[in-house]
N, C-alpha and C positions, 0 to 999 in steps of 0.2 A: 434547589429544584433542578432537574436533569432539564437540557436543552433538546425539544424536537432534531430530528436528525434532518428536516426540509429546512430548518434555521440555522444550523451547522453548512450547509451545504450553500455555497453561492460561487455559481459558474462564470457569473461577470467578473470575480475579480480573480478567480483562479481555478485553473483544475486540477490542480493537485491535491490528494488525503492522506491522511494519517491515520488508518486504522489499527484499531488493537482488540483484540478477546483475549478473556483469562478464564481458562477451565474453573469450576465450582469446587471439582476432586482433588485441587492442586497440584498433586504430587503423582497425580495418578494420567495425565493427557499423555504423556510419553516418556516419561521420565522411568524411574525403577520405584517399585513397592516398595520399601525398607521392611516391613512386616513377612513378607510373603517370597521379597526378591526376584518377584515377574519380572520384565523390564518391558514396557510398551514403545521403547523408540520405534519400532516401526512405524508408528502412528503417527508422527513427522512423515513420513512418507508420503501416508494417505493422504492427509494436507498440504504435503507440495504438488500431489499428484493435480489434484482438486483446483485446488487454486491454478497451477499455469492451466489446466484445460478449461475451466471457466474465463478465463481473459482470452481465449479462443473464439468466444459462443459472443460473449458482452463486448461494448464497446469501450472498453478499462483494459488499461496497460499497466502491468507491473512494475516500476520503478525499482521498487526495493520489498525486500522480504526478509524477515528472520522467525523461523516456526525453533520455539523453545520448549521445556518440559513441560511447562505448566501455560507457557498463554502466547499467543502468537504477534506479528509487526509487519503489517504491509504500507507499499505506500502508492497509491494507484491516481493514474491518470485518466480523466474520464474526456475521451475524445467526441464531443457534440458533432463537430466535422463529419467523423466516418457513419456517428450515427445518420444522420442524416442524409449522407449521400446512398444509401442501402435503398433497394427497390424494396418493392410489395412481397415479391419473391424472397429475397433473402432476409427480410425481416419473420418472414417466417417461417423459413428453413430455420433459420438461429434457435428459433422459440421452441419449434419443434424436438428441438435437441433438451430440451430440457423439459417441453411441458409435451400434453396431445394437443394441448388447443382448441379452440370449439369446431360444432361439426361443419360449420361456414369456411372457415380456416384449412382444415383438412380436405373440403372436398375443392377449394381452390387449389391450393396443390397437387392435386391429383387429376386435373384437369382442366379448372373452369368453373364458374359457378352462371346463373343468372345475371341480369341487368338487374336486375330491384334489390338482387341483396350485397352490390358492391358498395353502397354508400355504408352498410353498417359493417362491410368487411374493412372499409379502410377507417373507420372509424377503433375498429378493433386493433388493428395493424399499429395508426398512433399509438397505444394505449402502451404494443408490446413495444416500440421501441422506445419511447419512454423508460419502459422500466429496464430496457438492455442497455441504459448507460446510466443507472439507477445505482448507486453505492450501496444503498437498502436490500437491492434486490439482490445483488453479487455477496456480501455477508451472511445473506439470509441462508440462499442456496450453499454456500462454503460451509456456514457452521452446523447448521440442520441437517446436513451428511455425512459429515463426521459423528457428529452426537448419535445419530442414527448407527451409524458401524460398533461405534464403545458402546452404546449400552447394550445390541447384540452382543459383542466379545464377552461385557461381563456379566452377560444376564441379568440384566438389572432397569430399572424403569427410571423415569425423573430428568431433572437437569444436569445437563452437562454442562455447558458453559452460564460464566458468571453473568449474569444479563445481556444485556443486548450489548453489540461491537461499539468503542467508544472511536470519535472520528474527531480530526482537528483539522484546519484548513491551511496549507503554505503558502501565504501569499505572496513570495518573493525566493529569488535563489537565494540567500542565504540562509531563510529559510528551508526551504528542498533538499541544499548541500549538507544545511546541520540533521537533516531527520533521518537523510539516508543512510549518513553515515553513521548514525545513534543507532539505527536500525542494522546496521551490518557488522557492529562490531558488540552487540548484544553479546554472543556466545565469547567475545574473549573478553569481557566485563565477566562473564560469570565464572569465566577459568573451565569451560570447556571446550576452549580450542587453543591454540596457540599461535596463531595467525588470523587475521580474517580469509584469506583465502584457503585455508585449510578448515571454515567453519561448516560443517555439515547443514545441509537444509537452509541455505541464505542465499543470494539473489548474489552476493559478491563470488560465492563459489563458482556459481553459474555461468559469469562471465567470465573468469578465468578459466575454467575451465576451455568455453568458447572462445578466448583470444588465444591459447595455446595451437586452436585446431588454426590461428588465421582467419576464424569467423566472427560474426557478431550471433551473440543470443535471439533464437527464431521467438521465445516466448516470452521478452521482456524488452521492454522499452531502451533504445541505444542511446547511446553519447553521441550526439552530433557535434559536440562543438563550440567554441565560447557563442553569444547572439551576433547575427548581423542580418541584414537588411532582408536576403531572401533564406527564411528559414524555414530548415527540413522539421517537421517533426521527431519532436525527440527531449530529448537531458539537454541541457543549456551548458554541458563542460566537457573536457575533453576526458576521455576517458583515462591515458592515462595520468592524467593531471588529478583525477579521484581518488585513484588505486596509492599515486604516491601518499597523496594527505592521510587514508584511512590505514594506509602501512606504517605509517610514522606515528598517527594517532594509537593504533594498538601497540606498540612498544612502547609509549608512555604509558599507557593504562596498564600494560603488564607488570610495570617494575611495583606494582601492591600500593602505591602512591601519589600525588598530581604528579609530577613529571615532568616534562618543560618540551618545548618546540623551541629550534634553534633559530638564530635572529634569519639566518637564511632558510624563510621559509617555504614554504610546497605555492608555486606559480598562483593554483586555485584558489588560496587561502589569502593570498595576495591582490588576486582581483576582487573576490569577496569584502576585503578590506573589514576581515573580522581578527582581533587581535587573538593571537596565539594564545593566552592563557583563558579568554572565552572560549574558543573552540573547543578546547580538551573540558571544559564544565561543560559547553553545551552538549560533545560527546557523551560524558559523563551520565549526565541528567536532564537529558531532553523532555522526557514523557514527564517527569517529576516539578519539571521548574516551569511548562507552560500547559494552562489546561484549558486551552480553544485554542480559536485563530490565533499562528504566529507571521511576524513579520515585519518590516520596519515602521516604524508609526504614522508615515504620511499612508502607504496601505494601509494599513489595521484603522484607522480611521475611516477610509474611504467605505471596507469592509462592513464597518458599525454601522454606517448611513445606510448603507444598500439592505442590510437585513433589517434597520430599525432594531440596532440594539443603542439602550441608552447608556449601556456601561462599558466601557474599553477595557477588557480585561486583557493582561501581559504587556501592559504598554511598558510599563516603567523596566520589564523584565525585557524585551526587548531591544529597548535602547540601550540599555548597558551591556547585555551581552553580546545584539550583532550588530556593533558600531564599533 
């Protein structure tokens, strides 16, 4: 039986996610027809476009991203902090950008409303910023606009994507390190790219791209840095302490075979304190080998309590691969 997405979801022990959609069409989200020989890559576009200006509006930050033919890999951080510190005002300038709002809503914005009807504006206000750091609600809005653009294009009615977005919870770095980078080197697993930072529509591109210019990415979550005591919001590694691991990690996965990480290995991989030949499997088969919460099993335990789950699922899978 499919797990609710509000039992997936527990902000006490982490805000990091793992989501994933798979087109219905398979072959047809942005990939080429074979029948016809269309080619819909552009339609990666429309979903990179989508998703960075949604982490705009919502209170989720991009981590990591890889939009592929047929089904897409985010990995977002859901910031409680910033929601919360947003006025009356900007929680509903945000909303506004995606919805009308009701007409309490609108004519506050536009000037002011009554005394009698503040109690059910700020009652409405809760409601919206709840759902602007909602993972539910940043999915819903992402996929239901796209679907909406393709079956315009093809003239055609129905579903687009494969049910609803599947989500997994990170509760720990080594966790986080192994998802992003499963997720950034998606496209050179599949022999469409030949580098990660040559992979079109990925959150690694992005950054490089960005570090090239001497900047950091305006519309994705930075690398601040290993943790200490007073910490900035952000990635818990250096950046480039990442770029080396998932550089090295896609030339072993290029050579068509497991591969090997040399004894001197990448600094990150070394704090992580995950052995070299787990990494390139967890690279491998991240989304295949854990299907919920990952993380090492003093979390994933703490995790089961706080949701009231009475089964630990990936425990045995996690102690052997991130130890």
């Amino acid at each position: 039986m499919t797990t609710a997405r509000k039992q997936l979801i527990s902000l006490v022990d982490t805000p990091y996610y793992h989501c994933t959609s798979r087109c219905v069409r398979r072959a047809f989200l942005c990939g080429e027809d074979k029948n016809t020989g269309q080619n819909f890559d552009h339609r990666r576009g429309w979903v990179e476009d989508k998703l960075l200006g949604l982490s705009q509006v919502f209170a989720l930050d991009i981590c990591a991203y890889a939009i592929m033919s047929n089904h897409t890999h985010i990995v977002l951080f859901v910031d409680v902090t910033k929601a919360k510190s947003w006025s009356t005002s900007e929680v509903l300038e945000r909303w506004h950008k995606l919805f009308k709002g009701t007409l309490i809503t609108q004519q506050y914005c536009r000037g002011g409303i009554p005394d009698y009807l503040m109690v059910s504006l700020l009652e409405t206000v809760e409601v919206y910023r709840n759902r602007l750091m909602d993972i539910s609600w940043f999915m819903r809005l992402l996929n239901q606009s796209i679907a909406i653009q393709a079956n315009l294009e093809d003239n055609c009615t129905g579903h687009f994507w494969e049910g609803r977005f599947k989500s997994q919870a990170l509760l720990d770095e080594a966790a986080l390190a192994a998802c992003m980078a499963y997720v950034d080197l998606n496209p050179v697993r599949a022999s469409i790219a030949k580098t990660p930072e040559s992979s079109e529509y990925t959150s690694v591109k992005q950054r490089v791209i960005s570090a090239d210019k001497g900047k950091k990415p305006t519309r994705l979550l930075p690398f601040v840095g290993n943790p200490r005591s007073i910490m900035p919001k952000g990635l818990p590694f250096e950046f480039k302490d990442y770029l080396e691991l998932i550089e090295l990690t896609g030339r072993c996965l290029r050579e068509g075979k497991v591969g090997y990480i040399e004894e001197n290995q990448p600094a990150l991989l070394t704090r992580l304190n995950i052995n070299p030949e787990n990494w390139l499997t967890l690279s491998k088969g991240f989304r295949k080998l854990f299907h919920g919460a990952v993380g090492h099993s003093n979390v994933l335990a703490e995790y089961c309590v706080h949701k009231g789950l009475k089964r630990r699922t990936n425990v045995s899978c996690c102690d052997k691969l991130l130890a």
